[in-house]
MITOR-872042 format. One record per residue (C-alpha): y, z negated, x. Coordinates in steps of 0.2 Angstrom, whole numbers, padded with zeros to 4 digits, always signed. Each point is the difference from the previous one (the first is absolute). Example, Ala and Ser with C-alpha at 12.3 -4.5 7.8 and 13.67 -1.06 7.14 Angstrom:
# residues 2
-0022-0039+0062
+0017+0003+0006
//
This chain:
# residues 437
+0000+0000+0000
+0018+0006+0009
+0010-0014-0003
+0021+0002+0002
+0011-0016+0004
+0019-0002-0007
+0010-0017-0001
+0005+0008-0017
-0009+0010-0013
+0009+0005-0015
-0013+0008-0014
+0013+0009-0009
+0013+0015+0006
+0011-0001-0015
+0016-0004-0007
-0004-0020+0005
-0013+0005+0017
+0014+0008+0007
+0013-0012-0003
-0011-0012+0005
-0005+0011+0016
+0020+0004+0002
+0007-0018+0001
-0014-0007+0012
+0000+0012+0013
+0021-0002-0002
-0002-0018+0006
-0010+0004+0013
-0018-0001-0006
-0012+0013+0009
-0019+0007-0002
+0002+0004-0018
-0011+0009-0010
+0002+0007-0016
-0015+0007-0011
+0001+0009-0015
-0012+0012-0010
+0012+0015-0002
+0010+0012+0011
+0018-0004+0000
+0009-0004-0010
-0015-0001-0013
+0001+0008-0015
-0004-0015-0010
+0011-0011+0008
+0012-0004-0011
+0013+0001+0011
-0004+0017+0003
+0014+0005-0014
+0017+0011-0001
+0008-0017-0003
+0002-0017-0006
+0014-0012-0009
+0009-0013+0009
+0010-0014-0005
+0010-0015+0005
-0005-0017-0005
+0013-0014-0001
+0002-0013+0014
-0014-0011+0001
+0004-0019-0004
-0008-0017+0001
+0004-0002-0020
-0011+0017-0004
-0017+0000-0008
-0014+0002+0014
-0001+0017-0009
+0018+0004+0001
+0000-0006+0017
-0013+0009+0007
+0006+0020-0008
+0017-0006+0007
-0005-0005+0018
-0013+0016+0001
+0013+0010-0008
+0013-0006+0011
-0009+0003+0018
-0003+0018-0006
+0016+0004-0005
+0005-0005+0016
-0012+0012+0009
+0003+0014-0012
+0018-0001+0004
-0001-0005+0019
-0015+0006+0009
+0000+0017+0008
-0018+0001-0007
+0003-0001-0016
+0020+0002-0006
+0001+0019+0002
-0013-0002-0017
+0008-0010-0010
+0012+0008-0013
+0013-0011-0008
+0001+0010-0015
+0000-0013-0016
-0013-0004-0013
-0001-0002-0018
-0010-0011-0008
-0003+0003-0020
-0013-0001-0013
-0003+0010-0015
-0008-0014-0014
+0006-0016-0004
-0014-0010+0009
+0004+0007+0018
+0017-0003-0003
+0000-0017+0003
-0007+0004+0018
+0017+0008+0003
+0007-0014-0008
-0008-0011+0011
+0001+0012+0018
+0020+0001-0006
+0001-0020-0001
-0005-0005+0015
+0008+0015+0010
+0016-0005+0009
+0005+0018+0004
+0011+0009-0011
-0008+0010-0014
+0005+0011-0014
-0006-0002-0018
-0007+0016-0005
+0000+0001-0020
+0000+0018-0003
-0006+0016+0004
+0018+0005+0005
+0000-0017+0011
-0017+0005+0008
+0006+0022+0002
+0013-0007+0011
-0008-0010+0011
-0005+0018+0007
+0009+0018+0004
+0005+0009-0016
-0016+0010-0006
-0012-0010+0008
-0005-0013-0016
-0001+0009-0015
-0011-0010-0008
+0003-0009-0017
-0006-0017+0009
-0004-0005-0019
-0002-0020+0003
+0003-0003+0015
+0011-0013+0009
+0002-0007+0018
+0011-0003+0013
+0005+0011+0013
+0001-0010+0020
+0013+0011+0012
-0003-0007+0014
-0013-0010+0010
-0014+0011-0006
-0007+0019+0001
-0016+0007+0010
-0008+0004+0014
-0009+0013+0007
-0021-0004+0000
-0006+0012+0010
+0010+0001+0013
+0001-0021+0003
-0017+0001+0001
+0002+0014+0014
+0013-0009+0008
-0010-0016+0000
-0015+0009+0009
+0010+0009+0012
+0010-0016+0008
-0018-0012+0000
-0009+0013+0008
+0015+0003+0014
-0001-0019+0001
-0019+0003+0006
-0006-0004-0016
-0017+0009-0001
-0006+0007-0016
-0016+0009-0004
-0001+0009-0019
-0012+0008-0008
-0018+0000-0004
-0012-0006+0008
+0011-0009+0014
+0013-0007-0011
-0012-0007-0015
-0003-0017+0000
-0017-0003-0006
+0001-0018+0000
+0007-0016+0009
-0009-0007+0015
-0005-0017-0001
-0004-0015+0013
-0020-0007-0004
+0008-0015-0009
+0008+0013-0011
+0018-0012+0001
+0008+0014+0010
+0006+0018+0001
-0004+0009+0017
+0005+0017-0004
-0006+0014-0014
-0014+0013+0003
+0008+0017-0002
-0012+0016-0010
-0005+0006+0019
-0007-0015+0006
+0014-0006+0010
+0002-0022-0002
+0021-0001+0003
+0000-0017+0005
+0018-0009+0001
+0007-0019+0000
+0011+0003-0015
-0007+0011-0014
+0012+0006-0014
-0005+0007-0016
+0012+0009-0009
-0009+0014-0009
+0009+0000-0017
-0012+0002-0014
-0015+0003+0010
+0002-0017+0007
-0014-0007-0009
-0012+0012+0005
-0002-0011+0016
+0006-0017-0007
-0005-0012-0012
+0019-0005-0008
-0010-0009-0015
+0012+0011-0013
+0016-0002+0009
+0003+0018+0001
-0001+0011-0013
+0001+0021+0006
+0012+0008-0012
+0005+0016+0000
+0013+0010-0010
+0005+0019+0000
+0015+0010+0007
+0002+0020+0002
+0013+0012+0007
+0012+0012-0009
+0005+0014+0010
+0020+0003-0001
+0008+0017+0005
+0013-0002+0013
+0012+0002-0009
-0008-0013-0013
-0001-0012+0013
+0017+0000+0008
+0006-0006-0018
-0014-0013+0002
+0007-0008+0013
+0006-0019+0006
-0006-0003-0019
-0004-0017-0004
-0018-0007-0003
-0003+0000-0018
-0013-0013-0003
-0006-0003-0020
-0011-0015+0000
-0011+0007-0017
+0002+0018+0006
+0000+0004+0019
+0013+0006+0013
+0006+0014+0011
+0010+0001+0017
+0009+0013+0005
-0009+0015+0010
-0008+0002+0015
+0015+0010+0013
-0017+0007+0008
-0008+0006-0013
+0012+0001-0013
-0013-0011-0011
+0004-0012-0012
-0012-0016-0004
-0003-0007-0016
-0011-0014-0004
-0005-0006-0019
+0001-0020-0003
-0017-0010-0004
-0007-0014+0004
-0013+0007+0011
-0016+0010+0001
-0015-0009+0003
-0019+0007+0007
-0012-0017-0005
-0017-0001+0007
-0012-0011-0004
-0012-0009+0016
-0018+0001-0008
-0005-0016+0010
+0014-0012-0006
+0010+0009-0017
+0015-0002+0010
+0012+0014-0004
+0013+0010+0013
+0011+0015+0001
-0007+0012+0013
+0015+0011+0005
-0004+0020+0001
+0011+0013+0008
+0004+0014-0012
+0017+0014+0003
+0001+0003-0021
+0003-0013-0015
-0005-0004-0017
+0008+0013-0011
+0003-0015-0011
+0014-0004+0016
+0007+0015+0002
+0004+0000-0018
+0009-0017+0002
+0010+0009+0015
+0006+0013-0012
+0005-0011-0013
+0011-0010+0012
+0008+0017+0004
+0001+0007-0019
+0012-0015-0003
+0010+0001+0020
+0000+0018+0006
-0009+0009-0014
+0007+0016+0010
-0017-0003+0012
-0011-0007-0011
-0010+0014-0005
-0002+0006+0021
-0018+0001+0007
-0003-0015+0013
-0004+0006+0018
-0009-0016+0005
-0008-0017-0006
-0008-0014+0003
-0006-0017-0002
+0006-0015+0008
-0008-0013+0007
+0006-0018+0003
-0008-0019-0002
+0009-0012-0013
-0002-0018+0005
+0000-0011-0017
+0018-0006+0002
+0005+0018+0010
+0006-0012+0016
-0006+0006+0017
-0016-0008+0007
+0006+0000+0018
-0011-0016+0009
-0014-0004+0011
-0017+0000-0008
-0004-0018-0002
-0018-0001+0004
+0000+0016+0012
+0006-0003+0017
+0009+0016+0008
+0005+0006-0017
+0018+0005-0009
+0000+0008-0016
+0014+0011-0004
-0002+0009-0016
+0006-0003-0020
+0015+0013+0000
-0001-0002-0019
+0012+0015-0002
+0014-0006+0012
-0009+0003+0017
+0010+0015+0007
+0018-0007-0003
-0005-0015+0009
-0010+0008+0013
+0014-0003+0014
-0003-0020-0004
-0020+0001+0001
-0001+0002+0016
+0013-0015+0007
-0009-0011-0014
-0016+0003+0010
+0003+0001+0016
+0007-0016-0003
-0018-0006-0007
-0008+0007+0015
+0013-0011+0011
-0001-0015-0009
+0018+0000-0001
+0006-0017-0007
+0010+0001-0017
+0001+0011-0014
-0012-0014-0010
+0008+0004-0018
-0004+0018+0004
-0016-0002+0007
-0008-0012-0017
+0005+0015-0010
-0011+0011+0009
-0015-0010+0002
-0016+0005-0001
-0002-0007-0016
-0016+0003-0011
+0002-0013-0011
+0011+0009-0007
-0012+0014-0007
-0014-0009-0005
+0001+0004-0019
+0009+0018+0005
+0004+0010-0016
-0003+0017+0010
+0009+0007-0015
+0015-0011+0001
+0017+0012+0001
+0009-0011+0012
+0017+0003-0010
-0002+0021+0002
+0006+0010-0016
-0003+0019-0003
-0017+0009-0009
-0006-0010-0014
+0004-0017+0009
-0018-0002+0007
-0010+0004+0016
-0009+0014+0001
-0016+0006+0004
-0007+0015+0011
-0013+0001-0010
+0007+0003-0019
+0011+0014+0009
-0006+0017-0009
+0009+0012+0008
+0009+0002+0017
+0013+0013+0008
-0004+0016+0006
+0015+0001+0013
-0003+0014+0012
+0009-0004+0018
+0010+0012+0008
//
C-alpha cells in the first residue's frame, strides 16, 4: 500500500476546502494536501456558480441573541475580506438587494429582516416602488402582492466561479498541493488508529492511505458519506438555471440590484462573460431519502444531475411572468441542481470532533456557505491553532448531536416558496430537457 504523508489534509476542494486551504497556507502552514473527487472546479460544487448574493450584517454585540451574534460576527469578518483582500474584493459587487415577498405569510420575514436591520431601507409598496428600483424597461412585471424593502447599500453579489478560481490559484502558489479527480482525489474512507479514537488519514479510490496530523472534512453534502454526524446534517439541494441575454440585453441588465422573493425565488444581474443571467426559484429544499435496510434510519444521498424538475423551472417562470415578463417565455441554456447540507438550526458546525482525535469538521453551509466563505477559513485555522477566544462563537458551532435526535428531516427551517414543503426526488415526474451549447 503507497502511503503519502502531509501535516494537513483537507478532504474537500470547494468553496470552504479552499478557503480553508487559502488561509492556512497564508499563515504560514506547509505540506497541505487537498483531496477531492472532481476535476476543478467540480461541477457539483456548489460554488462552482455564475454568482452568489452578499450582504452585510449589523455590528456584532454582547446584547445580541447567540443567533444574532453569530450571522453578525461571520458576516462581519467576510465583509471585511470581500472588501479588503486582494483575493477576494475584485468579486464582490456592491450593487444593492431587495428583499420582498409575494403572500402575506412571507411578509412578516421581511417584516422581521427590516426590524432588525440598521442600514437604511426603502419600503417597497408598489409595483411602481419595485420598477424603480431598476433602469426604465427592466421590471415590467405587475408584482401583483408583493411588498419588501429595498437595502442600497452594504449588499449586492459576487462572482462564484471565479472566487473559487481565485482561491485555487493563490493556495496552490502558496505550495498548497491539490490532487482532483477520480481515482486519486476520492476519498474512500477515513483512516483510523486500531483503538478506532483517532483519524490518521483517508484512503483515496487508488489505494493511496494520505496520512496527515490534522484531517479536515469539509465536503458539503457528501460529508456524511464518510462520517457518522447522528442527523446533524441534512443534504439539501435546490435548483437554479441560466438565461441567456443578447448584448445588447445585458448591457441594460447591468449593476441591477439582487431581487430576492422569499416565496418566489431571485435573480442577479448577468454574467459580463457570458452575458447569462441566473435565476433561481424559492423552496424549501429538495430532498433524496434513503432508507439503511439494517437499521430503518433514513438519509438524503446527494446526486449530481445538469437539468431540474420541470416542476422548477415552471416556478422560475412564474417569478419572471410577474418581474420581467419580457423573458419569461426564453428557452434556458443551462440548469441544475444544487447541493448543500442544512444543520437543524442552519448555524455552522465548525469544531473538533469530540471523540475523534485529529479531526475538524467544517461543513453545514445551510444556504449561506459562499458569502461567508472568506470567514471559513480564519474560523478554522483558528481551530487548527487552538487559538484562545472566540468562545461565544465557538458553542454555536459545536458539534452538537443532541440537537438532532428527533430530526424532522421534513422540517422547512423557515424557507417559503413551492407549496411550503420539502420536496422529494422521487415524486418528481418529469425533468428538463436543456440542451448545452
Amino acid at each position: 500500500m503507497q502511503t503519502s504523508n502531509s501535516t494537513t489534509l483537507v478532504i474537500g476542494a470547494g468553496t470552504w476546502g479552499c478557503s480553508i486551504a487559502l488561509d492556512l497556507s497564508r499563515r504560514g502552514h506547509t505540506d497541505i494536501t487537498v483531496l477531492d473527487a472532481g476535476p476543478f472546479p467540480s461541477p457539483i460544487s456548489a460554488g462552482n456558480d455564475l454568482n452568489k448574493t452578499a450582504e452585510e450584517a449589523n455590528e456584532a454585540s454582547d446584547s445580541d441573541s447567540d443567533a444574532d451574534y453569530f450571522w453578525n460576527t461571520v458576516h462581519a469578518l467576510s465583509m471585511q475580506k470581500w472588501k479588503c483582500d486582494p483575493v477576494f474584493s475584485s468579486f464582490y459587487h456592491e450593487t444593492g438587494f431587495i428583499m420582498a415577498a409575494a403572500s402575506d405569510a412571507a411578509y412578516q420575514a421581511c417584516l422581521e429582516y427590516a426590524e432588525h436591520e440598521t442600514a437604511p431601507l426603502t419600503a417597497l409598496d408598489t409595483a411602481e416602488d419595485f420598477r424603480a428600483t431598476m433602469p426604465t424597461a427592466v421590471l415590467q412585471g405587475a408584482f401583483a402582492g408583493w411588498r419588501g424593502f429595498w437595502k442600497k447599500k452594504g449588499a449586492g453579489w459576487v462572482s462564484a466561479r471565479q472566487t473559487l478560481e481565485a482561491m485555487y490559484a493563490e493556495a496552490t502558489r502558496l505550495g498548497v498541493h491539490f490532487i482532483t479527480g477520480c481515482p486519486h482525489g476520492r476519498v474512500k474512507s477515513l483512516s483510523y488508529n486500531a483503538a478506532g479514537t483517532s483519524v490518521e488519514g483517508a484512503f483515496t479510490d487508488d489505494g493511496v492511505l494520505h496520512v496527515a496530523s490534522h484531517i479536515i472534512l469539509t465536503s458539503g453534502a457528501s460529508s456524511p458519506r464518510l462520517l457518522d454526524f447522528h442527523k446533524q446534517l441534512r443534504p439539501t439541494a435546490w435548483t437554479l438555471a441560466h438565461l441567456p441575454l443578447s448584448d445588447e440585453e445585458a448591457k441594460l441588465y447591468r449593476n441591477l440590484p439582487v431581487l430576492y422573493c422569499v416565496d418566489r425565488g431571485f435573480f442577479i444581474e448577468p454574467d459580463n462573460e457570458s452575458c447569462e443571467m441566473k435565476i433561481c426559484d424559492e423552496h424549501p429544499g429538495y430532498i433524496n431519502p434513503v432508507e439503511d435496510p439494517a437499521t430503518g434510519d433514513m438519509s438524503s444521498v446527494p446526486f449530481a444531475c445538469t437539468q431540474i424538475p420541470v416542476e422548477a423551472e415552471i416556478r422560475m417562470r412564474r417569478l419572471l411572468h410577474e418581474t420581467i415578463p419580457q423573458l419569461a417565455n426564453r428557452p434556458l441554456s443551462f440548469a441544475r441542481i444544487c447541493w448543500d447540507a442544512d444543520t437543524i438550526d442552519r448555524i455552522f458546525l465548525i469544531d473538533k470532533h469530540p471523540e475523534l482525535d485529529n479531526l475538524i469538521v467544517a461543513v453545514g453551509g445551510s444556504g449561506n456557505g459562499f458569502m461567508t466563505c472568506p470567514a471559513i477559513g480564519p474560523l478554522v485555522s483558528d481551530i487548527v491553532e487552538d487559538k484562545p477566544g472566540g468562545e461565544r462563537l465557538k458553542k454555536m458551532m459545536r458539534w452538537r448531536p443532541e440537537t438532532s435526535s428527533d430530526r424532522d428531516w421534513w422540517d422547512t427551517q423557515g424557507r417559503f416558496g413551492a407549496d411550503g414543503k420539502v420536496m422529494d426526488f422521487r415524486d418528481v415526474q418529469e425533468w428538463t430537457k436543456i440542451e448545452e451549447d
